[in-house]
N, C-alpha and C positions, 0 to 999 in steps of 0.2 A: 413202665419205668421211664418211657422219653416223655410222656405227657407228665410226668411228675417232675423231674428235669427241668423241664421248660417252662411249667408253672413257678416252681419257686426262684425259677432262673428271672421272670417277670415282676417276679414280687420283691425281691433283693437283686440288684445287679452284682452284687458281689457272692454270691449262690457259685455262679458258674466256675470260676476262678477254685471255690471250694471244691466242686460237684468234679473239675478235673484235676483234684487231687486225690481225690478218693475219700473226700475226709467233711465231715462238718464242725459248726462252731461248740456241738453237744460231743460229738463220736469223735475225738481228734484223737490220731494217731500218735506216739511219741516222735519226736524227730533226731535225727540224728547233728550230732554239736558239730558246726560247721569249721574247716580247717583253715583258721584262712594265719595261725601265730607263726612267723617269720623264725629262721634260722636267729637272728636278732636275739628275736624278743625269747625265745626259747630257751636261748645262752645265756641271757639275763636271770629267767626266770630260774633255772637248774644253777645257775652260782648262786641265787638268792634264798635257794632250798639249801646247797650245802653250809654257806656260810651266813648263819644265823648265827643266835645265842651263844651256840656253842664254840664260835673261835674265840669268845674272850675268855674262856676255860682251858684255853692252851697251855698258856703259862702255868697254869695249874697240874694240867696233866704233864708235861715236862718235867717238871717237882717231882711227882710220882716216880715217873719210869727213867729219871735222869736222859741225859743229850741222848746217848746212844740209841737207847730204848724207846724214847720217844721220835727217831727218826724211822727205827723199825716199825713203830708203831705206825706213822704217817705212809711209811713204801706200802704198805700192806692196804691203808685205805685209799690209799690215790691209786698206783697201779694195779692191785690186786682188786678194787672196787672196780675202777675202769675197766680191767678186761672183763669180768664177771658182766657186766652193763652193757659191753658188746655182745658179749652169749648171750646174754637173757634177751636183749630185743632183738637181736635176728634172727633168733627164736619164735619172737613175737612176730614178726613181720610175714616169715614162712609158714607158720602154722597160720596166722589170719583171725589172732587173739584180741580182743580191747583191752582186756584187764588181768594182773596177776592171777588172780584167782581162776578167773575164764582159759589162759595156757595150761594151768596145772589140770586144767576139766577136760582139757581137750588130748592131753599127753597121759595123766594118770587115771583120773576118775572123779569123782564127785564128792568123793569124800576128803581126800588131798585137798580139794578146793574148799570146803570148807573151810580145814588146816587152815588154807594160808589166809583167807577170806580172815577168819579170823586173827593171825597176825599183823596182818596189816591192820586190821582196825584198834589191835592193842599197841602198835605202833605210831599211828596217829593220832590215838588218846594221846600217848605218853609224850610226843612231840609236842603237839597243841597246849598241854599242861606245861611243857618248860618254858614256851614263850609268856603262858600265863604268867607263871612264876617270875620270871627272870625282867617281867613289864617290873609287878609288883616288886619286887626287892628295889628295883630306881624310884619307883613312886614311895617307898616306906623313906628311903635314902633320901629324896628330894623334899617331900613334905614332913618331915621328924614324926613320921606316926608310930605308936606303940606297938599298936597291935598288928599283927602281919597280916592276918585273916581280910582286917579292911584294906590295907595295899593290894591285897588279893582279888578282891571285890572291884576294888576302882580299874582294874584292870582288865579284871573281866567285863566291866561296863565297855569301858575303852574297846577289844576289841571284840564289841557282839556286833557291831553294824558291817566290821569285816567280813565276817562270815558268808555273809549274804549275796557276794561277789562269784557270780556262777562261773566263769569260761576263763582259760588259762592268760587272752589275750587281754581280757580286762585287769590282770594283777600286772604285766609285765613292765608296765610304768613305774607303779610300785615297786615293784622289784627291784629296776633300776634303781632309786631311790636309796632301796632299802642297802642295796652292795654299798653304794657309798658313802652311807650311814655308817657300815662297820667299819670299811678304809678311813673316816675321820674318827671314829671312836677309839680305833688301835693306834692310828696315830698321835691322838690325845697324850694318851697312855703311856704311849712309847717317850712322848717328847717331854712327858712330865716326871717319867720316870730316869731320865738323864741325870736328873742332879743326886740318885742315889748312887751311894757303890754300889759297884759290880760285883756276885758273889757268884762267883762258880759254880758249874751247875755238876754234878756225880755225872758218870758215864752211865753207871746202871745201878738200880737198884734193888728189890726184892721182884718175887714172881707178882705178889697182892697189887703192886703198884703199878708192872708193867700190865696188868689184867685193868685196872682204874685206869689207866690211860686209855688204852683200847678201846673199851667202850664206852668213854670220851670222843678219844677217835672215830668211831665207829657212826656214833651220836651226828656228826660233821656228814660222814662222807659214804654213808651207810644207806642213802638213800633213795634206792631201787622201787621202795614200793610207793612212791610221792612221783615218782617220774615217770608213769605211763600216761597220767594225762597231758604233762610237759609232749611229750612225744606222739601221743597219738591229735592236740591238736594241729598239728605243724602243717604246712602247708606241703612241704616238701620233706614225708618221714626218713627217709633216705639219710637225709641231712645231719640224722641225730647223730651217731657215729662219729662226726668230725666234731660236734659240739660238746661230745662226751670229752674227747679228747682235748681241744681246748680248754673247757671249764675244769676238768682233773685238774692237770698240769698246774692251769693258775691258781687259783684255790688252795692246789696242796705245797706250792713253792711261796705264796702268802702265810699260810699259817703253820709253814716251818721255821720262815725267818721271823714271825712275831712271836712265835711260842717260847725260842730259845732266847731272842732278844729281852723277851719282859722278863722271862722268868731269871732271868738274872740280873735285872734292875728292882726287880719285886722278891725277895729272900723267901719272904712266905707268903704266895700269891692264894689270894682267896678265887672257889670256883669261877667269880665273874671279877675280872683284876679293875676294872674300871672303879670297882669300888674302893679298892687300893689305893687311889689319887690321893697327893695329900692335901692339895690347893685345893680348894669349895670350887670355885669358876669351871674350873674347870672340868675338876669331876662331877661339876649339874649339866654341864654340856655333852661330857662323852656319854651318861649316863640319859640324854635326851636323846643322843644317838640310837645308845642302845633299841631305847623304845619306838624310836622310828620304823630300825631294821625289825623290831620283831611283828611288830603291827603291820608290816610291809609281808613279814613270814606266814602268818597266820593262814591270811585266807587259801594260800598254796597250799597249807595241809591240808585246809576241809575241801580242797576239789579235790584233793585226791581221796577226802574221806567219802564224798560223795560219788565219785567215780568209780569206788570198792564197793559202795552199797549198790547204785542202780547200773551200773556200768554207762554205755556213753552217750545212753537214751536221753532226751530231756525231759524233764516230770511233766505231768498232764496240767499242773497248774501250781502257783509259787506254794501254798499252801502245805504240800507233799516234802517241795524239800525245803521249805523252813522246819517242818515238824522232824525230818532226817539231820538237820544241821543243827538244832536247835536241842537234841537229845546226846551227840557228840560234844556240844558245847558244854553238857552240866558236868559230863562221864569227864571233860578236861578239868572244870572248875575245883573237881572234887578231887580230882589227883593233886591239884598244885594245893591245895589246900592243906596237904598230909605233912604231917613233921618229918618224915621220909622220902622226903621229894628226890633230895639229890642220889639217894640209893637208886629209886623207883626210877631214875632218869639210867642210871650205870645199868641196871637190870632192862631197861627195852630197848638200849643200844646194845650192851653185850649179847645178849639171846635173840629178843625178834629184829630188830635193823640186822644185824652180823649173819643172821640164820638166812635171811630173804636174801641179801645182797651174796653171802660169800659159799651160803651149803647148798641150799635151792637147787638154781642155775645154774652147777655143775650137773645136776644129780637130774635135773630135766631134759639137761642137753643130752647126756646118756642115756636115758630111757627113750627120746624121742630120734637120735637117730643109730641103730644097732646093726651093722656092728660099724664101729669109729676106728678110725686106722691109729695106730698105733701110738705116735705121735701125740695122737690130740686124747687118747684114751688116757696117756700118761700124766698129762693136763692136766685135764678135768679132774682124774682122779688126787694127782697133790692139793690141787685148789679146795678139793672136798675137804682131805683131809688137816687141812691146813685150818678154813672155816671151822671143820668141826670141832678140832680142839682150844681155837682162838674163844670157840662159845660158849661151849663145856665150863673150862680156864675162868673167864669173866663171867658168868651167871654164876659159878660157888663163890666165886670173891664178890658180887654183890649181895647174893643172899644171905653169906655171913654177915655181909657189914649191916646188914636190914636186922637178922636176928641179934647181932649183938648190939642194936639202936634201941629194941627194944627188951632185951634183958635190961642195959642200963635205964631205961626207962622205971621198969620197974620193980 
């Protein structure tokens, strides 16, 4: 073994360097994704997970669930999301997990993991598809195309070269970016939508509407299973916790005051209100915004689609995870593509975002440490039961509205 060493140590100077790693240029080992994304860029990155596409659907969901309803809606996903997000990762941190899936295997078994294994990747279809989608609606708006399928396409051309952005520190630029993209797109919005009247918004209105809000809401602020690679790159994991906090807070104090404000300069706000605008200028600029922030979204999903698939190994070579990224890309295309998009989006925010962020991680924290003093038993337990009906609640008010899309269909 040392005469072999030292020969090919002779024959490549760069042999050695390999030979003490234990690895060659044919037999390489996976390596593990190095930590080096800042509290910063972290905070950047996890606002620019929550607030995508879906804060210009505020004003819409407010409509729905009227002021009140829609502020319940918001306590539920900032604070009730937030604490849920400190259970789940210091959960994570103790037990010595990478990934969703990997906690629930290490607390329940293998077959939970599956469960959530798969949740998560029907969660990050369904995410990756509204950015799809919600590209293409400002490209169909911008370029007066007929057919939506081609706005759909041009979008997804747009972001395929995203995808391919491996590690959390390389989007966090982006991200930044992409925050400020939606702070001038709302403000577009906000400032074009002054010269309407003011129309009052209902305090409250039906159950059906306060369940569409929700998992509107939910959509936003529901996302737990995008955020372990945000957290497991950090340099300092510790840190997450305070940045949970932070980014909540702002995020859900942003799209409280924009929600109620448009939605009552906008009487009948469409899902995405930027298309609302009545001046051309402006709404081809906020609606550039828009495609900024989402193309800026994108790639953060598929590291986290990636991250769910091989956990936080790096592939043996680019080939593995193009063919990995490059199979969640069609499974997105084909979702934004359905006439039932906007259902298909209420339904993986009511049930899978709602179920991972708010039923989960009570239900893990309980199994994983028995017996839990009183206090925090009684917790966990509201939170459960709280999530559980919150999902129950919005998956039958999406699936109805999906069945009754297609009875009128046909």
């Amino acid at each position: 073994r040392i005469v072999k060493t030292t020969s090919s140590t002779m024959e490549d100077p760069g042999a050695e360097s390999r030979v003490a790693e234990g690895t060659s240029l044919l037999d390489r080992e996976p390596r593990k994704a190095a930590k080096t994304t800042s509290a910063w860029g972290a905070g950047w990155t996890l606002a620019k997970t929550i607030d995508g596409a879906g804060c210009f659907a505020m004003p819409w969901a407010a409509q729905q669930a009227g002021s009140v309803g829609f502020v319940l809606c918001l306590f539920v996903g900032v604070v009730v999301g937030a604490a849920s997000m400190h259970t789940l990762f210091g959960l994570k941190r103790r037990v010595g997990a990478e990934s969703y899936a990997e906690l629930t295997e290490k607390i329940v078994g293998r077959r939970a993991a599956g469960v959530v294994r798969a949740l998560v990747g029907a969660c990050t279809v369904g995410v990756a598809s509204a950015y799809i989608a919600f590209v293409g609606s400002c490209v169909q708006h911008l370029a007066g195309l007929e057919r939506r399928w081609h706005a759909v396409a041009i979008a997804a051309a747009m972001a395929l070269p995203t995808t391919f952005l491996a590690r959390v520190r390389d989007v966090a630029a982006a991200a930044r970016l992409g925050v400020w993209a939606v702070v001038l797109g709302s403000a577009l919005a906000v400032g074009c939508g002054l010269s309407h009247p003011v129309a009052p918004l209902a305090r409250l209105t039906t159950l059906a509407g306060f369940d569409r809000c929700f998992s509107t809401v939910a959509f936003l602020f529901c996302v737990h299973f995008a955020s372990f690679p945000v957290e497991h790159s950090m340099a300092e994991p510790r840190r997450f916790d305070r940045v949970v906090s932070v980014v909540f807070a702002s995020t859900g104090l942003l799209n409280v005051l924009f929600g109620l404000l448009a939605a009552s300069l906008y009487p009948r706000a469409s899902p995405i209100v930027v298309n609302d605008i009545d001046a051309s200028l402006p709404r081809a600029a906020s609606q550039i915004c828009l495609t900024v922030d989402l193309l800026a979204s994108y790639p953060i999903v598929f590291i986290a689609a990636v991250h769910n698939l091989v956990g936080d190994d790096e592939p043996r070579g680019p080939l593995v995870l193009s063919t990995d990224r490059l199979a969640v890309f069609l499974a997105t295309v084909a979702v934004a593509l359905s006439e039932s998009f906007v259902n298909i989006v209420q339904l993986v925010g009511g049930f899978g975002q709602a179920l991972l962020a708010l039923v989960v991680p009570p239900l893990l924290c309980a199994l994983a440490r028995r017996p839990l003093p009183f206090s925090s038993a009684l917790l966990h337990a509201a939170l459960f039961l709280l999530g559980a009906f919150l999902v129950v609640s919005s998956t039958a008010t999406a699936l109805a509205a999906i069945l009754a899309s297609h009875s009128a269909d046909s």
